[in-house]
C-alpha positions in Angstrom: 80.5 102.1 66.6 78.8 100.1 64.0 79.3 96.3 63.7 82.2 96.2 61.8 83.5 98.3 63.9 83.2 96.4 66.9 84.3 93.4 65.4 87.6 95.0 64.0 88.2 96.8 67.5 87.7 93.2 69.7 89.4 91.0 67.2 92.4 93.5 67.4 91.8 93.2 71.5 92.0 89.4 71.4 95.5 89.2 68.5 96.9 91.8 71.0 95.8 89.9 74.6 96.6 86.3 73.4 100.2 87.8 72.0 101.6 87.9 75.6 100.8 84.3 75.7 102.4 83.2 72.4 105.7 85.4 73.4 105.6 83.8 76.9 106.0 80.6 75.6 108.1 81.5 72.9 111.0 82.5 74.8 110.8 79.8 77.0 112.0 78.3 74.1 114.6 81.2 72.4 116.5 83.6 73.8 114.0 86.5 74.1 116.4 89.2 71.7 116.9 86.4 69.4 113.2 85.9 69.1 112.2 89.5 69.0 115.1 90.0 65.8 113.7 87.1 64.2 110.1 88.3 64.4 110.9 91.8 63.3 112.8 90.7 60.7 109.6 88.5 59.4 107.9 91.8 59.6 111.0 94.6 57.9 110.4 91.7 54.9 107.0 92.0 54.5 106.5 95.6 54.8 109.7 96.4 53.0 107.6 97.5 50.2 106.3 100.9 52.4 109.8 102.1 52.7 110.0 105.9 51.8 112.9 108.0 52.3 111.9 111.2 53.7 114.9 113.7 53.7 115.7 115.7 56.8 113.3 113.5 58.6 115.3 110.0 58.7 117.4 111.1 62.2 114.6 111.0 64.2 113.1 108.1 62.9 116.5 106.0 63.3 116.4 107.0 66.8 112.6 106.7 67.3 112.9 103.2 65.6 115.2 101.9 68.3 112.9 102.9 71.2 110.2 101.2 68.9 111.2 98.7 67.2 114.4 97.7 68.9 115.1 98.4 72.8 111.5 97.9 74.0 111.6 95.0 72.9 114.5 93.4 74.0 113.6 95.2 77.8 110.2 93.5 77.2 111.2 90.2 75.4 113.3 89.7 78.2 110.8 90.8 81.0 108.6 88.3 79.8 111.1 85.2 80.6 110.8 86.3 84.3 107.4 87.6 84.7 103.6 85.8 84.3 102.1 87.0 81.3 99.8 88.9 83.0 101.5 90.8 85.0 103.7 91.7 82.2 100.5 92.7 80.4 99.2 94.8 83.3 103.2 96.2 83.7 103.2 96.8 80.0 100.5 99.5 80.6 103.1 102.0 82.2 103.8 103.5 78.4 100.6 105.7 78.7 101.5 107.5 82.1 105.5 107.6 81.2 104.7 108.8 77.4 101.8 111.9 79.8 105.3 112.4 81.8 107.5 113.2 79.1 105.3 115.3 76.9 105.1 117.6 79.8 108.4 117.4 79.9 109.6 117.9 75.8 106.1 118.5 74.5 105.2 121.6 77.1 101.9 120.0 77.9 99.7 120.1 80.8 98.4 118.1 83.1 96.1 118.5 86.1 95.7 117.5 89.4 93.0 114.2 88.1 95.8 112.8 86.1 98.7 113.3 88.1 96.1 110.9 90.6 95.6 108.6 87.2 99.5 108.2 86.8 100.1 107.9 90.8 97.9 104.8 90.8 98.9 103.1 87.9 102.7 103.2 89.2 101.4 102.1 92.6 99.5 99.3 90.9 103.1 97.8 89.3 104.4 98.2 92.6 102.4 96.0 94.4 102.4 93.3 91.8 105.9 93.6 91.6 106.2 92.8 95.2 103.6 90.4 95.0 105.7 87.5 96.2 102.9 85.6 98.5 100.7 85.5 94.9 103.4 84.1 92.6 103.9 80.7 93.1 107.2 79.2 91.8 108.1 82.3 89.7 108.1 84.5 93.4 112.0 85.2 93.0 112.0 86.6 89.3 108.5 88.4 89.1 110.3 92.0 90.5 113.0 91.4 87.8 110.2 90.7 85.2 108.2 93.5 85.7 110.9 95.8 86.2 112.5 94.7 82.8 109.2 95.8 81.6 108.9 99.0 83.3 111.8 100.0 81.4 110.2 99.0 77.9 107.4 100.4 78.6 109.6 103.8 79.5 111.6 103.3 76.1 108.2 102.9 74.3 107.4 106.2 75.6 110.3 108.1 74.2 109.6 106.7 71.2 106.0 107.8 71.2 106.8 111.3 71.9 109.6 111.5 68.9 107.3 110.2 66.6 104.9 112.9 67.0 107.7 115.4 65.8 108.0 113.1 62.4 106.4 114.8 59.6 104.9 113.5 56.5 105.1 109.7 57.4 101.6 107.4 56.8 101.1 104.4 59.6 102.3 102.0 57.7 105.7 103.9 56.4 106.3 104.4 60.0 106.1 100.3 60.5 107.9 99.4 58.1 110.7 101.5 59.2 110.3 101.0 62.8 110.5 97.3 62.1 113.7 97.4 59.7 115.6 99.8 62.7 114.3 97.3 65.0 115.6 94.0 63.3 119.0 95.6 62.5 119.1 96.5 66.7 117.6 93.7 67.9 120.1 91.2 66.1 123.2 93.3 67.0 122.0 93.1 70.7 121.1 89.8 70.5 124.6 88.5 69.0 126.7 90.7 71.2 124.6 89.5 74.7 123.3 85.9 74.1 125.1 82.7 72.9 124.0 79.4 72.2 121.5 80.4 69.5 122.1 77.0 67.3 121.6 74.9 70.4 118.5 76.4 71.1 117.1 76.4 67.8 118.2 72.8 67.9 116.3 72.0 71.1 113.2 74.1 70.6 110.0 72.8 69.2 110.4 74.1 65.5 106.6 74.1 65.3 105.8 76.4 68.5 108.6 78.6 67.5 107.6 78.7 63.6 104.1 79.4 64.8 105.2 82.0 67.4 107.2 83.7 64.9 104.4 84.2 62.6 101.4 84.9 64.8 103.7 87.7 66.2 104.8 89.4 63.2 101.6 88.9 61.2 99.4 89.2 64.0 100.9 91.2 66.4 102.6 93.6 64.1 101.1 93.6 60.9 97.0 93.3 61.6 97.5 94.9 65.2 98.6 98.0 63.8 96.6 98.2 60.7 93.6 97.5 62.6 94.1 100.1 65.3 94.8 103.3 62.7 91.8 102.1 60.8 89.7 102.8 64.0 91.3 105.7 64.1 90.5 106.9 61.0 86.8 106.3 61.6 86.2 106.6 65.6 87.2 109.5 68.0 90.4 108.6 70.1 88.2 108.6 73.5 86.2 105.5 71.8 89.8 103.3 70.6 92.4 104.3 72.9 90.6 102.7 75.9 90.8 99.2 73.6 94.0 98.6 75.2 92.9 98.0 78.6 90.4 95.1 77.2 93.8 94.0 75.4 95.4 93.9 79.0 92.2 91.8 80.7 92.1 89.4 78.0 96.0 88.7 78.2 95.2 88.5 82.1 92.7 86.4 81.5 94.4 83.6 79.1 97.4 84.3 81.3 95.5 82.6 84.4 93.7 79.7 82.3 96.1 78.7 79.6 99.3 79.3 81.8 98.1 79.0 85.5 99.3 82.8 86.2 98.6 83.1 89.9 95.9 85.5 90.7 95.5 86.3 94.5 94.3 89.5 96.6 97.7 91.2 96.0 97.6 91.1 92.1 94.0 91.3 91.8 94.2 95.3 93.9 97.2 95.8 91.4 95.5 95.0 88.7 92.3 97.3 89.2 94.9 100.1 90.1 96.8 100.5 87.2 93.5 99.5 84.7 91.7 102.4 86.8 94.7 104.7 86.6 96.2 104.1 82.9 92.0 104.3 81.8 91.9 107.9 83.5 94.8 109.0 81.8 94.0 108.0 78.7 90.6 109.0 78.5 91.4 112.9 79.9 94.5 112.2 77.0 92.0 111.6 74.2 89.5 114.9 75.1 92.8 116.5 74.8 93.7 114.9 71.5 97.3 114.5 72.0 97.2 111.2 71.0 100.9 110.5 69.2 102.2 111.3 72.8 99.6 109.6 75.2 98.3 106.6 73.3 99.1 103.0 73.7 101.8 103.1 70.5 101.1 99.7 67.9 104.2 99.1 67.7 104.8 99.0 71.5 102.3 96.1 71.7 104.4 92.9 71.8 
């Protein structure tokens, strides 16, 4: 990688790793689906322009859109109001080793002995975070319901990935901007068929915190995230970017533990180094295999 290069790849790492920290606070403040429709309407406005209709293709991309754009997000959203940030991040990390599972399953891949070991890590890895009650102060009684809540994101993320890599014809940002309208229109019918109260909160909320939640989120999160990561693409193999997400999971770790006090013990630390170590395998033996629609850390999965 050259310098620019480098720069592009970590400044992508830190938007991504501090993102778990704004949306942590943000739905301390909101109801997490009413936050998550808000933000992706922000971003359905500003890429509204990218919209193409591509016939016989829009079926699967209405379905793919919910699992990206929609349901992860609320599972996620909502994970993240129970769980530390970074054990949400580290949970979060699940979407490489479910999205390995199901293109074996739908996608007739094959996998080998070294990353069924990968995959059998990184699930034992949640698990003992998850149970991690000795390590997580206060929160103790919610962090299983957190992380689980995220599990199942990160499972619907991995759907997702795997239906977009039978889409045809669609550029990065086409696949955004739908993704992001499908996930507003889902995320507000959710949100005002589950949650109430949403004036009152709005009322009571800081308006600045949430304005500038809102914004770092879809601007950052969504709309320099992604545009960042397929323009490493473009340039760099997949073995050299799609290992960036792991330095996204230690830096939201690591503004996790100094910005929000995230407890950090024995327990989590072991969990931590499985899943990073297990979810790195994977990916890297998914990259030499260049399946990378189906294996990689989807942009729009990031929160």
């Amino acid at each position: 990688m050259n310098a620019r290069e480098i720069g592009v790849l970590l400044a992508m790492s830190l938007v991504w790793g501090f993102h778990f920290i704004v949306i942590k606070v943000a739905v301390g403040e909101l109801q997490p689906m009413f936050y998550a429709a808000i933000r992706m309407t922000l971003v359905a406005a500003i890429m509204a322009p990218f919209l193409r209709w591509r016939a016989g293709e829009m079926r699967l991309i209405f379905v793919a859109g919910l699992c990206l754009g929609a349901f992860n997000y609320a599972f996620m959203f909502s994970g993240l109001k129970y769980a530390t940030a970074s054990s949400a991040a580290i949970a979060m990390e699940l979407h490489v080793p479910f999205a390995t599972i199901l293109s074996v399953i739908f996608l007739k891949d094959r996998i080998g002995i070294k990353r069924i070991i990968g995959i059998t890590f990184a699930f034992f890895g949640v698990a003992i975070i998850a149970l991690g009650k000795n390590d997580s102060g206060g929160e103790a009684a919610n962090i299983p319901l957190g992380i689980a809540l995220i599990a199942c994101g990160a499972f619907v993320e991995a759907i997702g990935a795997v239906l977009v890599k039978k889409a045809n014809g669609f550029k990065p940002h086409e696949l955004l901007a739908w993704f992001s309208l499908i996930g507003a229109g889902g995320l507000w019918v959710l949100t005002l068929s589950l949650d109430s109260g949403h004036g009152a909160a709005i009322a009571a909320s800081n308006k600045s915190l949430i304005v500038g939640a809102i914004l770092y989120s879809a601007i950052g999160g969504s709309i320099f995230g992604h545009t960042a990561y397929y323009w490493l693409l473009q340039r760099l193999p997949v073995s050299v970017v799609s290992p960036s997400v792991l330095l996204t999971t230690l830096i939201a770790v690591f503004f996790g533990v100094v910005l929000l006090g995230d407890p950090f013990g024995p327990r989590m630390i072991a969990g931590a180094l499985m899943v990073l170590a297990g979810v790195g395998f994977v990916l890297l033996r998914n990259s030499r295999k260049q399946d990378i629609k189906a294996s990689m850390h989807e942009p729009g999965a990031l929160p």
